[in-house]
C-alpha positions in Angstrom: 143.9 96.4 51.7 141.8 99.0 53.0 139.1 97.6 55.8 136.0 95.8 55.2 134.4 92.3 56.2 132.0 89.7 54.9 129.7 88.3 57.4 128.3 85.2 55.9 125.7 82.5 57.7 124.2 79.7 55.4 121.3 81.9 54.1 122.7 85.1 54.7 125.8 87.4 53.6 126.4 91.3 54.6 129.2 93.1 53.5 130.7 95.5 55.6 131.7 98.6 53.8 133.1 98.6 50.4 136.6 100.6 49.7 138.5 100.6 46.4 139.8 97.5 47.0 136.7 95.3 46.8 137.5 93.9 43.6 140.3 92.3 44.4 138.7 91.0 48.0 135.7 89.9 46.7 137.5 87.3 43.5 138.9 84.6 46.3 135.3 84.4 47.4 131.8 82.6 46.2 130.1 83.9 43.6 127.2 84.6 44.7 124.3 87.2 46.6 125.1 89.6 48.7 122.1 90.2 50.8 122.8 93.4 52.2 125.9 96.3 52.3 126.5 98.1 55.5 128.5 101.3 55.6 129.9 102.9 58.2 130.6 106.5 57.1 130.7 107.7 53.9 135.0 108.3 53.7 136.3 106.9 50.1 137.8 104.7 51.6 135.2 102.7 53.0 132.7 103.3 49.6 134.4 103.7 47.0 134.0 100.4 45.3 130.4 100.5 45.2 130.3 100.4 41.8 132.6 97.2 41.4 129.6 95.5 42.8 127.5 95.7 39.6 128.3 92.0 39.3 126.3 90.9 42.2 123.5 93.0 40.6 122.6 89.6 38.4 120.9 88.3 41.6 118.8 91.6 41.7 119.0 94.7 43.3 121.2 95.7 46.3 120.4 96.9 49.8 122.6 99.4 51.2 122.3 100.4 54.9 124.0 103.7 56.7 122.8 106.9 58.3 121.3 109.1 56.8 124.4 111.8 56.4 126.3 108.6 54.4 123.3 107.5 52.1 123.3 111.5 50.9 126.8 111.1 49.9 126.4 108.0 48.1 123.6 109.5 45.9 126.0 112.7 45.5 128.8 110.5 44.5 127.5 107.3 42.2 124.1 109.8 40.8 124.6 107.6 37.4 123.3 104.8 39.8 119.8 106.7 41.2 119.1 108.5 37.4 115.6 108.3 36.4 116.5 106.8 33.4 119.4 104.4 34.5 122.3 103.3 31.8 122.0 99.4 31.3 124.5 97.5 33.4 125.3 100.6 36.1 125.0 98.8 39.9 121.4 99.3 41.0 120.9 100.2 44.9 118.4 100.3 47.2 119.4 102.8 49.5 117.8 102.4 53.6 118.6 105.2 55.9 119.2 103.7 59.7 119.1 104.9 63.1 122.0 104.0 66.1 120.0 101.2 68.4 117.2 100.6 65.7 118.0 97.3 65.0 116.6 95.7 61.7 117.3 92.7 59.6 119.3 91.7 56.6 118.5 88.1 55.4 118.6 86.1 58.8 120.5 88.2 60.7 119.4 91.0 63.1 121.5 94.0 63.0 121.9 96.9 65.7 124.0 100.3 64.6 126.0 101.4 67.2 127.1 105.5 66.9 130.7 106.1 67.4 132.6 109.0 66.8 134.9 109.6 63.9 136.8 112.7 65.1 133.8 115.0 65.2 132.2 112.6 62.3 129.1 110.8 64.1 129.3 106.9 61.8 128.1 104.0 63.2 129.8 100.5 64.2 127.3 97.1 63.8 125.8 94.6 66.4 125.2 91.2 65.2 124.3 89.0 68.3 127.9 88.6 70.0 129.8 90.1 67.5 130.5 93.6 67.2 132.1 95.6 64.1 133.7 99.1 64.7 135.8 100.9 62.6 137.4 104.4 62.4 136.1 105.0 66.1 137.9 107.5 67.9 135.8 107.8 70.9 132.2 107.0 71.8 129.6 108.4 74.2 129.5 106.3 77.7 125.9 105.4 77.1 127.1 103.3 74.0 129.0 100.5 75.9 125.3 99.6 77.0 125.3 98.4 73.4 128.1 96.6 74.0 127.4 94.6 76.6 127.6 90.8 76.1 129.8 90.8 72.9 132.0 88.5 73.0 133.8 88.7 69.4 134.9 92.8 69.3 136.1 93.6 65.8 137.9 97.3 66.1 140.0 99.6 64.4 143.4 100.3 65.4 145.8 103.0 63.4 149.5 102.8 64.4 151.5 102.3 68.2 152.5 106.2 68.4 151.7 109.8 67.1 147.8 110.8 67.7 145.7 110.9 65.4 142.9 113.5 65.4 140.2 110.3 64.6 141.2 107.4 64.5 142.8 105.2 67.7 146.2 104.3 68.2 146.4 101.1 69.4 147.4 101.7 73.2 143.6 103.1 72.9 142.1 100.5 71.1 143.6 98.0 73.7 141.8 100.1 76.5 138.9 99.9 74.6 138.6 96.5 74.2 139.4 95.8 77.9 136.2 98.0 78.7 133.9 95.8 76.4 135.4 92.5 77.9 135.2 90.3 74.4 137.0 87.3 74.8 138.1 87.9 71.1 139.7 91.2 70.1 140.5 91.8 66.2 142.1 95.0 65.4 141.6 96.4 61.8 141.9 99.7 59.7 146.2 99.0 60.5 148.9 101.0 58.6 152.1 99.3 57.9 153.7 101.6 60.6 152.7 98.8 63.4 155.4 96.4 62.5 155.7 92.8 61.2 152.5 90.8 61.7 154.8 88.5 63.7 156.6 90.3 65.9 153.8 93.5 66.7 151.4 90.9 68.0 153.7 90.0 70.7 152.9 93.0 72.2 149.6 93.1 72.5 147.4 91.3 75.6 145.8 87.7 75.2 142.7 87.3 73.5 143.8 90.3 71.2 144.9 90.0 67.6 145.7 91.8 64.6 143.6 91.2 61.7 145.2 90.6 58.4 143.5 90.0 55.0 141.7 87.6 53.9 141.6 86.0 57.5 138.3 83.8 58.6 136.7 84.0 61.8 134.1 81.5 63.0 131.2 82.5 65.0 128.0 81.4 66.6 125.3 83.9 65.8 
């Protein structure tokens, strides 16, 4: 299924982005609020199931975090959910424009964006204490790994083992990447099927590095 992530805590839950398959990822879990949505770009496949969260509206309203270029788009692409007069049951959004390094706070948790490069597509990747979340990345400025510094759980996307893609990393690059931040835990995500079985393709990558499958649950202190 296409990439995204629920951060939970005992007061708190963030989802991170929300593709067309967030129906189906969402059923195995508890029913109830989600405190906050964090996107990372404004690509289908990372929003597209924002209206299959019209559920979790029964708990009230939903914040949705991104930059500024991605909370445009999604007010161009769900505008049935920002009408002035709204149709009953449509998903209702509170949309909050945020800045790379500004950190603010969803529930209990303190969030820092983090701008990474997409190709030539500025999106942002998430801080959370130790834990960093980066996806679609191709490259990033060198005064970003500043804002790196200290994680220790590195969450990053990671394509296929060959042929370059214009912006996303092959995984060769994501495993140099993850060397430079120095996380004792490395998850790769955003995979195609091209990398191989599970089983067998993570024999090849370094210790402390893993490939990320669905539905998998991580613990960590934040």
């Amino acid at each position: 299924m296409r990439a995204a992530a629920l951060l939970e805590t005992a007061d708190t839950r963030i989802l991170i982005d929300c593709g067309p398959d967030i129906r189906m990822q969402l059923l195995p879990q508890e029913f109830r609020p989600i405190n906050g949505v964090l996107l990372t770009h404004e690509h289908y496949d990372h929003t597209g199931g924002l209206d299959d969260l019209r559920p979790y509206c029964r708990f009230g309203d939903i914040n949705v975090y991104a930059n500024a270029q991605t909370v445009k788009a999604v007010r161009h692409n769900f505008p049935y959910c920002f009408a002035d007069h709204l149709y009953p049951g449509v998903p209702r959004f509170n949309l909050h424009a945020v800045e790379k390094h500004v950190p603010f706070r969803v529930g209990g948790i303190e969030v820092t964006p983090i701008e990474v490069m997409h190709g030539r597509l500025p999106i942002l990747g998430y801080r959370f204490g130790p834990l960093a979340y980066i996806t679609d990345m191709k490259t990033l400025a060198d005064e970003e790994m500043e804002w790196l510094r200290g994680v220790k759980t590195l969450v990053v996307n990671a394509l296929r083992w060959e042929k370059p893609h214009h912006s996303h990393m092959l995984i060769p690059e994501a495993i140099a990447f993850a060397q430079r931040v120095g996380a004792e835990h490395t998850y790769f995500t955003h995979l195609t099927h091209l990398i191989g079985l599970h089983s067998e393709a993570s024999l090849q990558l370094p210790h402390g590095v893993a490939f990320a499958y669905d539905g998998e649950e991580i613990e960590i202190n934040i």
